[in-house]
BAFI-674746 format. One record per atom (N, C-alpha, C): atom name; y, x negated, z. Coordinates in steps of 0.001 Angstrom, whole numbers. Each point is the difference from the previous one (the first is absolute). Layout:
BEGIN
   a       py       px       pz
  CA        Y        X        Z
...
REM end
This chain:
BEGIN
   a       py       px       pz
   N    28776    41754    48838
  CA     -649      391    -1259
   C       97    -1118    -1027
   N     1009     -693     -199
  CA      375    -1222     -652
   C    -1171    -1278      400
   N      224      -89     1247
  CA     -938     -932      380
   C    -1591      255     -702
   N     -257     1135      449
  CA    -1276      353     -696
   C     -584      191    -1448
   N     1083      108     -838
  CA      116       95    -1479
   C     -223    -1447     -324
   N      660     -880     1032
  CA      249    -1523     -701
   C    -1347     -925      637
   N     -593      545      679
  CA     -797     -555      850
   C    -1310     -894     -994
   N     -633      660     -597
  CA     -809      255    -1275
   C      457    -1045    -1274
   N     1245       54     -546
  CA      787    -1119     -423
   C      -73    -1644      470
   N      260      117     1248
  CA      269     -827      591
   C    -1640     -862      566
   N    -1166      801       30
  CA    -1066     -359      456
   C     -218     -781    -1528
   N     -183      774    -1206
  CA       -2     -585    -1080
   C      619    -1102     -697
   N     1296     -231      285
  CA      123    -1018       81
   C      122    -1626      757
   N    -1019      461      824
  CA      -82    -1025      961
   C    -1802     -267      -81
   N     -307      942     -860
  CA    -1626      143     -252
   C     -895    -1178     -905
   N    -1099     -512      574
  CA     -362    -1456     -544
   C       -3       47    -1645
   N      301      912    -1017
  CA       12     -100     -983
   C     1549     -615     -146
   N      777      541      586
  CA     1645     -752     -522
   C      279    -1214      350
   N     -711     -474     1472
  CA      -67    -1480      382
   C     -862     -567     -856
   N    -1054      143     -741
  CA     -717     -451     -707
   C     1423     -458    -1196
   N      -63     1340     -681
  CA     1185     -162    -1129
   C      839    -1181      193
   N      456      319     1141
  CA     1761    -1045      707
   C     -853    -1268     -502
   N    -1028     -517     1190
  CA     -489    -1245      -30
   C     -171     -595    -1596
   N     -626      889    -1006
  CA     -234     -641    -1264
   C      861     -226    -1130
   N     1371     1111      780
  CA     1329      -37    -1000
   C      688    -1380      589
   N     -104     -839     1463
  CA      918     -843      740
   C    -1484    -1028     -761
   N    -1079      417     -408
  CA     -956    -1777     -430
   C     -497      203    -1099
   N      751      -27    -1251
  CA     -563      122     -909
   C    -1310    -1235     -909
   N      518     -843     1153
  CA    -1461     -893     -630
   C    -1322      731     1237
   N       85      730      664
  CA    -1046      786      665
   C     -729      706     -986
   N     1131     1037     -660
  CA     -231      955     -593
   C     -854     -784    -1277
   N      696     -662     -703
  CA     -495     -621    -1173
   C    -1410     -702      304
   N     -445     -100     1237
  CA    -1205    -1039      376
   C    -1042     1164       -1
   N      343     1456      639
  CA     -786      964      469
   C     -540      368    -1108
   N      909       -7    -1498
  CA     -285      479    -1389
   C     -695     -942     -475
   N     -273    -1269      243
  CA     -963    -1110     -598
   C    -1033       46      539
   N     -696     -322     1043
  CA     -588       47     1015
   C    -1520      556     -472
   N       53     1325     -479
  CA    -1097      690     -593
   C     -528     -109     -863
   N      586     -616     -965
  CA     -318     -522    -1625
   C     -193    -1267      437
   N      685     -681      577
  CA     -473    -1415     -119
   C    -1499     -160      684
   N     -109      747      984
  CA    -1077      211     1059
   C    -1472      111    -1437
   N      663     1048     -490
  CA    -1139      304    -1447
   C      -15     -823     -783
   N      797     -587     -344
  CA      394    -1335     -954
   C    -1224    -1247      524
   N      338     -108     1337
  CA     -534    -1429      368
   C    -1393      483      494
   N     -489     1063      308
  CA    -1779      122      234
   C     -733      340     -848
   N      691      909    -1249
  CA     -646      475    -1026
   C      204    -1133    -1262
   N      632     -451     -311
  CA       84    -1123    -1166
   C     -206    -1211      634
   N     1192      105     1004
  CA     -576    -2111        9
   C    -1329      116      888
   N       91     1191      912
  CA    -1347     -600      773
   C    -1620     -470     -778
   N      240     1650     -912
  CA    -1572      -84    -1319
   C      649    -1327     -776
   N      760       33     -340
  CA     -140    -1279     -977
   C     -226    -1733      971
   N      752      -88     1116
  CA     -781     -940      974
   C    -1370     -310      406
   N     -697     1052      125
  CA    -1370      444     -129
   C     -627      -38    -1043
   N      325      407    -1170
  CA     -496    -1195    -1373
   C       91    -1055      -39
   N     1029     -564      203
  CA      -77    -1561     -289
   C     -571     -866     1659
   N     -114      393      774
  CA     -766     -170     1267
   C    -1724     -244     -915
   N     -511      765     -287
  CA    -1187      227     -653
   C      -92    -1188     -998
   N      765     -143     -493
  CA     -362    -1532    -1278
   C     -155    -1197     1138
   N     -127      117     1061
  CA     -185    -1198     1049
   C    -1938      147      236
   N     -517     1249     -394
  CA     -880      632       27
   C    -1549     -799     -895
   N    -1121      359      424
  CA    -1223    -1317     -698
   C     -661     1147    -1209
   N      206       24     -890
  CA    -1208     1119     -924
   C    -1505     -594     -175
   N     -832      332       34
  CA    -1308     -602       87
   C     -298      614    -1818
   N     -526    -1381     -357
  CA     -165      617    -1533
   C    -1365      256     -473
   N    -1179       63     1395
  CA    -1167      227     -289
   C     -104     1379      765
   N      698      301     1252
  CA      243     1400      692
   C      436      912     -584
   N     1344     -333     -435
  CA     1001      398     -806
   C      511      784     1006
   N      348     -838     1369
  CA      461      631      885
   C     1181     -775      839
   N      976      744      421
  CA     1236     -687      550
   C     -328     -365     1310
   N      505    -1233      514
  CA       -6     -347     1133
   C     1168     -575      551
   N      386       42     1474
  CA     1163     -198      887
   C      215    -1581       99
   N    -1427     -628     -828
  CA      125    -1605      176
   C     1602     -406     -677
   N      514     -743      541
  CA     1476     -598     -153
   C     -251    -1352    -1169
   N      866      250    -1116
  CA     -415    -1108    -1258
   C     1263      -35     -722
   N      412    -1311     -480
  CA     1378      356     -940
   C     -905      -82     -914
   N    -1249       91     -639
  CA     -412     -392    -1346
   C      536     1113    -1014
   N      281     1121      205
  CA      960     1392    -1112
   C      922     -940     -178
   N     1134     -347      872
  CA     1070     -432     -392
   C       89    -1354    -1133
   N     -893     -847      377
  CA     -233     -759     -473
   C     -632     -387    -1464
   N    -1322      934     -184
  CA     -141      521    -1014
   C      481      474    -1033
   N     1270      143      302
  CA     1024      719     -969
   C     1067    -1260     -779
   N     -302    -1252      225
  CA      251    -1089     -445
   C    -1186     -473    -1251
   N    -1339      855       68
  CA     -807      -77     -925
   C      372     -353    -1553
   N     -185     -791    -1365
  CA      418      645     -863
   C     -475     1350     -472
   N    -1273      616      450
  CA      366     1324     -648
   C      797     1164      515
   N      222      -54     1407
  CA      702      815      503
   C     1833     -466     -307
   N      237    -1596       49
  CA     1388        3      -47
   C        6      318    -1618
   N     -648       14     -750
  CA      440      512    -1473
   C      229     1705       85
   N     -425      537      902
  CA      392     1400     -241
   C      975      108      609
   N      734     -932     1043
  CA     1134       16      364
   C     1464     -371     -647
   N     -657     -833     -948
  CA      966     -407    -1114
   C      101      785     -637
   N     -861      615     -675
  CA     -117      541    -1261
   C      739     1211      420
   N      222      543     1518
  CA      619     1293      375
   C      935     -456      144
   N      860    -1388      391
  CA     1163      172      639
   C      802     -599    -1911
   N     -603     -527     -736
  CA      279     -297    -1259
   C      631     1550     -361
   N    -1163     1017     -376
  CA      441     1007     -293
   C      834      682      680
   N      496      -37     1046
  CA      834      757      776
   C     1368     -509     -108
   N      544    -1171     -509
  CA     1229     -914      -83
   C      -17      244    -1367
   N     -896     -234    -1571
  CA      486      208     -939
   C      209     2027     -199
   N     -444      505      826
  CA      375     1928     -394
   C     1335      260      559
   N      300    -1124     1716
  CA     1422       -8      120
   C      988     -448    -1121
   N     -220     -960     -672
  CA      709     -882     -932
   C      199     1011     -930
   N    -1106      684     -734
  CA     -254      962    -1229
   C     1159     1184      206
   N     -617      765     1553
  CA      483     1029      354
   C     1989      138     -326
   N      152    -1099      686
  CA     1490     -372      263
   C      932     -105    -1745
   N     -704     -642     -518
  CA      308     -415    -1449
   C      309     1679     -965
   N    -1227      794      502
  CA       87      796     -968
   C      830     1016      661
   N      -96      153     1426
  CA     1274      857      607
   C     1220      168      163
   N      413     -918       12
  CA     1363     -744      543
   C     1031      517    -1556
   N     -232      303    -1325
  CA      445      603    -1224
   C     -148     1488      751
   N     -688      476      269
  CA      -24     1366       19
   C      746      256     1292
   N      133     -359     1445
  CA      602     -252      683
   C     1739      134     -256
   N       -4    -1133     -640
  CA     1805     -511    -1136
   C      145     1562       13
   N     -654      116    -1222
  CA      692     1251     -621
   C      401     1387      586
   N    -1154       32     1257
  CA     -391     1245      946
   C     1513       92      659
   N      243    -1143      459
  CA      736     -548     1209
   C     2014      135     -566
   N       71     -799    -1291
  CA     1460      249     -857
   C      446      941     -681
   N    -1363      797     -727
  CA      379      672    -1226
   C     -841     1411      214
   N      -40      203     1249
  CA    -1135     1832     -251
   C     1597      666     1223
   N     -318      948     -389
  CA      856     1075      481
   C     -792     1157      658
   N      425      818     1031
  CA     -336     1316      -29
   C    -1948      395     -306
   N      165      880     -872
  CA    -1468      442     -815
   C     -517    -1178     -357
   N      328     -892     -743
  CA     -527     -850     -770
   C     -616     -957     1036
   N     1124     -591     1778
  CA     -713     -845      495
   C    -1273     1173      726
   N     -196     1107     -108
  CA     -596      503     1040
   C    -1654      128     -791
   N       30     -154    -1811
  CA     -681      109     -434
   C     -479    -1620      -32
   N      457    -1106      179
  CA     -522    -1167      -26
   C     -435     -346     1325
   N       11      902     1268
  CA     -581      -18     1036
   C    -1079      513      -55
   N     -375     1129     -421
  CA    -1186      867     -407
   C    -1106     -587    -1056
   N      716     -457    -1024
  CA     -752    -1249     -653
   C     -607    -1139      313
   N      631     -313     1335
  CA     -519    -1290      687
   C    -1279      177      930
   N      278     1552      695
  CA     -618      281     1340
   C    -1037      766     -833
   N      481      288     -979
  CA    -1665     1346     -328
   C    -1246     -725       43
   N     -484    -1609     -821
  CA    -1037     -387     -240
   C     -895     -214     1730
   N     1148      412     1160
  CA     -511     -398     1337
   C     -617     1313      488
   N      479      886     -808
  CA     -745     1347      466
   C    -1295      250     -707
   N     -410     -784     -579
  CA    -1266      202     -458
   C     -857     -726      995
   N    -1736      220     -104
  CA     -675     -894      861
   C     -731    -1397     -560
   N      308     -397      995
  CA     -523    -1925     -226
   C     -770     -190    -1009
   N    -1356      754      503
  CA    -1005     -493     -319
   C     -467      491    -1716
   N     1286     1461     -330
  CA     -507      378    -1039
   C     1164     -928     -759
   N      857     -470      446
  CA      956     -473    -1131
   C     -659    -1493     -243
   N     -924     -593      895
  CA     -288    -1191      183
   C    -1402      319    -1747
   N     -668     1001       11
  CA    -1158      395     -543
   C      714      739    -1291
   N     1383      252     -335
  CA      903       72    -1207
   C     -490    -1663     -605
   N     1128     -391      952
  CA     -102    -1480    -1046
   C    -1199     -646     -396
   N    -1488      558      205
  CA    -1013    -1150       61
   C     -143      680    -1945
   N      169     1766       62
  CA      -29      705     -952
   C     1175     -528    -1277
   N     1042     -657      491
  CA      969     -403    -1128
   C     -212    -1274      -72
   N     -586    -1028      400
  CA       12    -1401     -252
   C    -1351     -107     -443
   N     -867     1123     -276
  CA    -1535     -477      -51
   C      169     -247    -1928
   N    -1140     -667     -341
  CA      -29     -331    -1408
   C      720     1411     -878
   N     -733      718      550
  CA      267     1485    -1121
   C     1097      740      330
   N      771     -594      932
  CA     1101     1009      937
   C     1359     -297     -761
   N      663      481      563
  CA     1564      991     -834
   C     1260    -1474     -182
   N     -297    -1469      910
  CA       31     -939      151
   C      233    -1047    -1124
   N    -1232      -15     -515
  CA    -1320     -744    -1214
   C      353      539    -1287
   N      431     1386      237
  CA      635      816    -1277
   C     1557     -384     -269
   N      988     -165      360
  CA     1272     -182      491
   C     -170    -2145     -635
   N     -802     -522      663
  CA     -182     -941     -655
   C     -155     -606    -1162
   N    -1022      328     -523
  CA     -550      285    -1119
   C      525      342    -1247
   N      940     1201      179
  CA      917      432     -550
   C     1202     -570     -551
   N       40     -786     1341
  CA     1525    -1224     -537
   C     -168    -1482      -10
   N    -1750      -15     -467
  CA     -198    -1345     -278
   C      -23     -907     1062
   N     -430      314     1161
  CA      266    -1281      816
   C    -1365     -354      474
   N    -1030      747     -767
  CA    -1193     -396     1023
   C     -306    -1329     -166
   N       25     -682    -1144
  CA     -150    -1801      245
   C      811     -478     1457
   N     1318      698     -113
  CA      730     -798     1166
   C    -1208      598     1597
   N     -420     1121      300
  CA     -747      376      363
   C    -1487     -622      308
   N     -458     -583    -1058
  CA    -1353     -366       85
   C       66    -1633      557
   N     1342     -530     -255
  CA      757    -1146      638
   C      172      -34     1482
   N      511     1473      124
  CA      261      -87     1498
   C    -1410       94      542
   N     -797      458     -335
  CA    -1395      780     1234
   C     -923    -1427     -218
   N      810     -889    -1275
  CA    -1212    -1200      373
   C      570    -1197     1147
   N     1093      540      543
  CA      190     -949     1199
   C     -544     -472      906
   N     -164     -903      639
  CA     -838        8     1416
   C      802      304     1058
   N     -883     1029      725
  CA     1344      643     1026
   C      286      777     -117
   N      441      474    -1337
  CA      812     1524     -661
   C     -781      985     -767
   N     -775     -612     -459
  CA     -552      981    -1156
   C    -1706     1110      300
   N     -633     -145     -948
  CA    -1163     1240      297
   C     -205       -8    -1215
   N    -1140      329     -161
  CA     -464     1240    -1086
   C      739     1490     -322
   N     1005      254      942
  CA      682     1239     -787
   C     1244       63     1078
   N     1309      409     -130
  CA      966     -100      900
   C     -443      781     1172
   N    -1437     1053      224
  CA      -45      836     1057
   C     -739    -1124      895
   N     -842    -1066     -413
  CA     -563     -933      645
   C      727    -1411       78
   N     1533      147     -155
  CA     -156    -1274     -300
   C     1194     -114     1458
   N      314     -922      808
  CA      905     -478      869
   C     1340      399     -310
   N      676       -9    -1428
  CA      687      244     -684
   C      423     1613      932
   N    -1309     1014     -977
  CA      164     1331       92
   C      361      171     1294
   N     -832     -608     1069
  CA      626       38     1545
   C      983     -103      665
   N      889     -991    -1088
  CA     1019     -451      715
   C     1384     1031     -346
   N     -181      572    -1464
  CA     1043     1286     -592
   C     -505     1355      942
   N    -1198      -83      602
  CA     -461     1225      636
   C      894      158      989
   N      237    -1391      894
  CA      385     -113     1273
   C     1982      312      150
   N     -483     -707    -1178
  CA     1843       21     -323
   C      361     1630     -406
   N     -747      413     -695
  CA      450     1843     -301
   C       66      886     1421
   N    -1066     -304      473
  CA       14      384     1802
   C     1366     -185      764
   N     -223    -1432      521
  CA      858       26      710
   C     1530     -114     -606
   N      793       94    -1035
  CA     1306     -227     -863
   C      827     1257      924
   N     -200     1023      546
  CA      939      883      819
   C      392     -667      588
   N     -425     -735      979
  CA      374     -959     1182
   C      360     -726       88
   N      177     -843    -1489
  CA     1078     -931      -76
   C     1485      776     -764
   N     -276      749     -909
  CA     1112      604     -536
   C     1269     1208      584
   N     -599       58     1684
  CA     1173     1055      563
   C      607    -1039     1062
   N     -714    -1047      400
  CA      746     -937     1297
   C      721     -619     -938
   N      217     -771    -1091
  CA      522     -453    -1505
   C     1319      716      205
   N     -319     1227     -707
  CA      723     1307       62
   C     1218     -127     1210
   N     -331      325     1195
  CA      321      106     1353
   C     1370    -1162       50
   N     -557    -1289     -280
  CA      554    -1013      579
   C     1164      207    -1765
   N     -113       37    -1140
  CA      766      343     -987
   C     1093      873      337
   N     -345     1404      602
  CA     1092      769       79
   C      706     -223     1267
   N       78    -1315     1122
  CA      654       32      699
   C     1194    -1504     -688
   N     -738     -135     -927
  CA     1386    -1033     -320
   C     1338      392     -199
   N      914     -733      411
  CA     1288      849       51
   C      573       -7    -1258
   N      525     1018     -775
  CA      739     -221    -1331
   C      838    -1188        7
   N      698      -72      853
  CA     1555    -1133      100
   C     -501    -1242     -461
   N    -1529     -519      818
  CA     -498    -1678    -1068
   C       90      267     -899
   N     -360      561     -970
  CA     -290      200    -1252
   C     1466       21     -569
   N      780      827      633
  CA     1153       45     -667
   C      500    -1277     -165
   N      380     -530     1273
  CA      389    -1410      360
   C     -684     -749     -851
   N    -1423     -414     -326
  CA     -382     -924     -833
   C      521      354    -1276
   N      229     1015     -553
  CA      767      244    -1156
   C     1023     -549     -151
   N     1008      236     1416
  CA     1087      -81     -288
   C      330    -1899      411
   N     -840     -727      404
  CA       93    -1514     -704
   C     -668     -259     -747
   N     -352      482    -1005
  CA     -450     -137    -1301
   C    -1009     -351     -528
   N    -1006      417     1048
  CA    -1762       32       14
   C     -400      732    -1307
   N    -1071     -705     -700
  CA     -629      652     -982
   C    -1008     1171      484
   N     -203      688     -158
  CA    -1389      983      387
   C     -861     -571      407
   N     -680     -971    -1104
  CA    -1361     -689     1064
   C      590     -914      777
   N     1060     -500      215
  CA      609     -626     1030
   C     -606      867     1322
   N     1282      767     -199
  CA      -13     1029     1125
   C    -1604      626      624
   N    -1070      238    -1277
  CA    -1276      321      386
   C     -859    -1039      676
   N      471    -1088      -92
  CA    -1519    -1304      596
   C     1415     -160     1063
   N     1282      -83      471
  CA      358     -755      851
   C      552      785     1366
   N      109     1648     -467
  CA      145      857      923
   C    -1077     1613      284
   N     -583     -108    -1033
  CA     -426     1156      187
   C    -1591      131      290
   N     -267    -1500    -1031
  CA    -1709     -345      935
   C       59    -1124     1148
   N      890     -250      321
  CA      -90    -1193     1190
   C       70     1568     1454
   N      707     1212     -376
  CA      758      687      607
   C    -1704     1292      170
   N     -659       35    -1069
  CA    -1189      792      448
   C    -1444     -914      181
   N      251     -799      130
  CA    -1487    -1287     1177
   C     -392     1153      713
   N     1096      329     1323
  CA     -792      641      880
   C     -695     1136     -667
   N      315      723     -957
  CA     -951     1393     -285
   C    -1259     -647     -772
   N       40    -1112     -552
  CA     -729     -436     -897
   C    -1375     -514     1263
   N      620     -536      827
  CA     -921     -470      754
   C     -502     1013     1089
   N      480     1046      157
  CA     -322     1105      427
   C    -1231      850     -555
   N      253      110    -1100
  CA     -783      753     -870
   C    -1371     -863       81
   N      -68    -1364     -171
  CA     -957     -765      133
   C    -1137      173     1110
   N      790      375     1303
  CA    -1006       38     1053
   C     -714     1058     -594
   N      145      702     -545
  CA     -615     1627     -611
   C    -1318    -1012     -637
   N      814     -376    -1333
  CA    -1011     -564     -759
   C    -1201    -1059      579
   N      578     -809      480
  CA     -929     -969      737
   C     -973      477      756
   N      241      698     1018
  CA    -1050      610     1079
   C     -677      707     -977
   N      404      941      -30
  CA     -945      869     -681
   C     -681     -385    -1376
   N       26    -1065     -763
  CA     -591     -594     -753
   C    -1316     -862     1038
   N      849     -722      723
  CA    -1082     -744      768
   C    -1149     1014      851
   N       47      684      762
  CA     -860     1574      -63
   C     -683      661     -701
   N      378       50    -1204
  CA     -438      808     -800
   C    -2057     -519       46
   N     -416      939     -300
  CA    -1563      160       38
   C     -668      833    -1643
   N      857      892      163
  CA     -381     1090    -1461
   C      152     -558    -1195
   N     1420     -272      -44
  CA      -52     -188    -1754
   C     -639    -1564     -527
   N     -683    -1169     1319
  CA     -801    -1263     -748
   C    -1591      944       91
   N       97     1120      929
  CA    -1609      566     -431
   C       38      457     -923
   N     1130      803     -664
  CA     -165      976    -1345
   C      228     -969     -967
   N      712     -652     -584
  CA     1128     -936     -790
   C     -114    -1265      255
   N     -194     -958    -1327
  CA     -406    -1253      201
   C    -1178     -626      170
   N     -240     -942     -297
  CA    -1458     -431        1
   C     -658     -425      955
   N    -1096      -95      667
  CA     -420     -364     1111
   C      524    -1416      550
   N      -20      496     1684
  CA      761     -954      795
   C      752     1154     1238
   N     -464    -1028     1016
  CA      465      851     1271
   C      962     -283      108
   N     1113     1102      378
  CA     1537     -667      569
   C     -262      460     1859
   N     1116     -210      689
  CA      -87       23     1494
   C     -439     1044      255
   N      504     1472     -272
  CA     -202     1198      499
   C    -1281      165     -374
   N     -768     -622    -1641
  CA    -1536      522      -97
   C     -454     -884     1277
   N      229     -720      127
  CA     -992    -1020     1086
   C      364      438     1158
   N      904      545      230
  CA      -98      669     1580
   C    -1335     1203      -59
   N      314      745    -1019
  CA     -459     1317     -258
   C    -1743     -118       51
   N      -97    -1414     -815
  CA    -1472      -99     -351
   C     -736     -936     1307
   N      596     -263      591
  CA     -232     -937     1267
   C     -385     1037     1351
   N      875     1056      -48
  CA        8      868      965
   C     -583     1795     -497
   N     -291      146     -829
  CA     -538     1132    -1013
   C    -1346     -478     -258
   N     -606    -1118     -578
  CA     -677      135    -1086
   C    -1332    -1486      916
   N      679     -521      706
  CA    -1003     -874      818
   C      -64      450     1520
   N     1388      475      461
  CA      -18       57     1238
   C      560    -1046      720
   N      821    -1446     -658
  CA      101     -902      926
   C     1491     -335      291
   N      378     1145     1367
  CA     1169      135      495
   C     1126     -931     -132
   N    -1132     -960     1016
  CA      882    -1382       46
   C      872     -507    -1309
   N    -1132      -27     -633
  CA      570    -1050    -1675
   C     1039      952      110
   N     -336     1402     -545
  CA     1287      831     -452
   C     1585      -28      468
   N     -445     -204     1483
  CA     1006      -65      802
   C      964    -1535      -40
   N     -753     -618     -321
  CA      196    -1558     -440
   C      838      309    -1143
   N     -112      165    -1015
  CA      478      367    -1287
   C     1539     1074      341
   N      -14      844      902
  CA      674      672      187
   C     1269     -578      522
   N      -13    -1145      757
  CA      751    -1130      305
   C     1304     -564     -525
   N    -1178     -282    -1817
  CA      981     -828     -513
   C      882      779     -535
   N      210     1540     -414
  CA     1062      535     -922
   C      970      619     1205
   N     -226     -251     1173
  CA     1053      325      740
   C      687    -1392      413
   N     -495    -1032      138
  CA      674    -1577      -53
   C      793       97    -1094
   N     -402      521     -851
  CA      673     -533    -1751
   C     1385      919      557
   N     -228     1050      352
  CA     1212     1087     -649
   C     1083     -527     1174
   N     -631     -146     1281
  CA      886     -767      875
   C      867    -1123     -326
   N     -798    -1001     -749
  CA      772     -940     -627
   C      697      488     -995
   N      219      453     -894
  CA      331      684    -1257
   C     1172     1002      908
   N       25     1090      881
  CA      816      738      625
   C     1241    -1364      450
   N     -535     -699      579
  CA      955    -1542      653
   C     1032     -697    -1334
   N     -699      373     -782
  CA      616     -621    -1164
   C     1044      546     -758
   N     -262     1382     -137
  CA     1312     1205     -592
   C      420      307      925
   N      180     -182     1493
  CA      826      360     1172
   C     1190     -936     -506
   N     -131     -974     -347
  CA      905     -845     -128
   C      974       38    -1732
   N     -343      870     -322
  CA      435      546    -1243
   C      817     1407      -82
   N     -154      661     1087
  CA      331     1088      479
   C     -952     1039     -438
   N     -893     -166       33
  CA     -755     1171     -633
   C       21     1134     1433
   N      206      323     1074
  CA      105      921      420
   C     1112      -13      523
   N     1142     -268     -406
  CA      891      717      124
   C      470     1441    -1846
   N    -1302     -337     -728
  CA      353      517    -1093
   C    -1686     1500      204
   N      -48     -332     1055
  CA    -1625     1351      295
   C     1040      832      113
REM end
C-alpha cells in the first residue's frame, strides 16, 4: 500500500518538469539566456531590423521628375548632406542641441542642490511632483502654451515691459542668429521652449547622482578646513559629472530629434527631424530622409562615447 501511495510522488518527481527545473537551477547562465532570448529576438527584428531597412534605402535613387524610388545603388543622399544647405541644418540642430544641454544643466543643477541636501519627507515628495507634473501634460499643447506666452501680446511681453527691460529685449531679437520679430518667432523663443521641455531630465539624474554622495566628504572637507565653495567646485561638482552628463543624453537626443517645437516656435528654418519629416511626408523622397536619419544617430553615438567616459551611466 506504501509502495502505491508513493508511486505517484515518485513518478513526479522524476517528471520532465523537475529535470527541466534541476537542469536550470545547476545553469543559471541557461536560465538567464532562455529569459533574454525573446526580447532580444524582438529587439533585433523589430528595431534594428526596420531601422536597418531605413538606412539600407538612403543607398536608394529618387527620380525627381517620377518622383519615384528606385533600387538603383548611389551614395549621392549621403553625400549630399555635405551640401551647404543641408549641412547648415545640421549645424544649426546640433548647435541647438549642445547650447539647451549647456542651458538645461545650468538652470537644474540649483534645483537639483537643494532637492538633493535640504528637502525632507513631504517637502522632497512635493519637489518631485513639481518636477514631473509639467511631463504629464501633452507635448504638443505645452509646446502651443509657449508660442501663446512669448507672442508680442502674451503674458511674456507683459512681465517685460513691466520691469523695463524691453530695450534690453529689442537688443536681444536684433541679433543675428538669436532674435525675430517677437520672442515667439525668434531662435531665442526656441531655444527657452526647448529648455522648459526637456529641464525634468536633466534635474532628477542631477538629483540621483546628488543624493548618493556620501555625507562623510563633506564632513571631511570641513573638517580640513575647506571653505563651502571650496568644498562645492572641488568635491561635490567634480563628484556629480556623471549625473550631469547623464541628464545630457536626455537633453541632447531629444533636442537633436525634436521636429515640433522648430515647426511651432522660432522662425523659419528646417532642423533634422523637419527634414526627415518633410523629405519623407511631404515629397516622398525616402532615400534623402533616410540619409538625414543617419546623421543624428552618428551624433548621439559619438556624444554617448563621450559621457561613457564621464560616467554618465553609471549615474542612469
Amino acid at each position: 500500500m506504501e509502495l502505491t501511495l508513493n508511486a505517484p510522488a515518485t513518478a513526479t518527481a522524476n517528471g520532465p518538469l523537475r529535470r527541466l527545473s534541476n537542469l536550470l537551477y545547476r545553469k543559471p547562465t541557461l536560465y538567464l539566456s532562455l529569459l533574454l532570448v525573446p526580447p532580444l529576438l524582438w529587439f533585433g527584428a523589430i528595431y534594428l531590423g526596420s531601422l536597418l531597412t531605413l538606412l539600407w534605402q538612403g543607398f536608394y535613387t529618387f527620380d525627381d521628375f517620377t518622383m519615384m524610388v528606385t533600387s538603383d545603388f548611389t551614395w549621392s543622399n549621403f553625400t549630399s548632406l555635405f551640401n551647404p544647405a543641408n549641412f547648415d541644418i545640421i549645424q544649426r540642430t546640433v548647435l541647438m542641441a549642445v547650447a539647451v544641454s549647456v542651458a538645461s544643466g545650468a538652470v537644474a543643477f540649483p534645483i537639483a542642490y537643494y532637492m538633493a541636501r535640504y528637502t525632507h519627507g513631504k517637502t522632497k515628495a512635493f519637489f518631485y511632483i513639481a518636477v514631473m507634473l509639467p511631463m504629464w501634460a501633452s507635448y504638443i499643447v505645452k509646446t502651443y502654451a509657449w508660442t501663446l506666452l512669448l507672442a508680442k501680446g502674451g503674458v511674456a511681453m507683459w512681465f517685460i515691459q513691466h520691469l523695463g527691460l524691453e530695450p534690453v529685449l529689442n537688443l536681444l531679437l536684433g541679433l543675428p542668429g538669436l532674435g525675430g520679430n517677437t520672442l515667439s518667432t525668434s531662435s531665442f523663443g526656441r531655444f527657452l521652449v526647448f529648455v522648459y521641455i526637456w529641464l525634468p531630465f536633466m534635474i532628477l539624474p542631477i538629483q540621483a547622482s546628488l543624493e548618493r554622495l556620501p555625507p562623510s566628504l563633506l564632513q571631511a572637507s570641513a573638517d580640513l578646513g575647506a571653505h563651502p565653495q571650496q568644498t562645492f567646485f572641488q568635491v561635490i561638482l567634480p563628484l556629480s559629472v556623471p549625473g550631469i552628463a547623464a541628464g545630457s543624453i536626455f537633453t541632447f537626443s531629444l533636442t537633436l530629434g525634436d521636429f515640433i517645437v522648430p515647426q511651432l516656435v522660432g522662425p523659419p528654418g528646417f532642423f533634422i527631424g523637419n527634414m526627415v519629416y518633410a523629405q519623407q511626408g511631404a515629397i516622398g523622397n525616402m532615400p534623402m530622409a533616410a540619409a538625414f536619419t543617419l546623421v543624428p544617430i552618428v551624433l548621439i553615438a559619438v556624444y554617448l562615447s563621450i559621457v561613457k567616459r564621464l560616467g554618465a551611466f553609471d549615474a542612469l
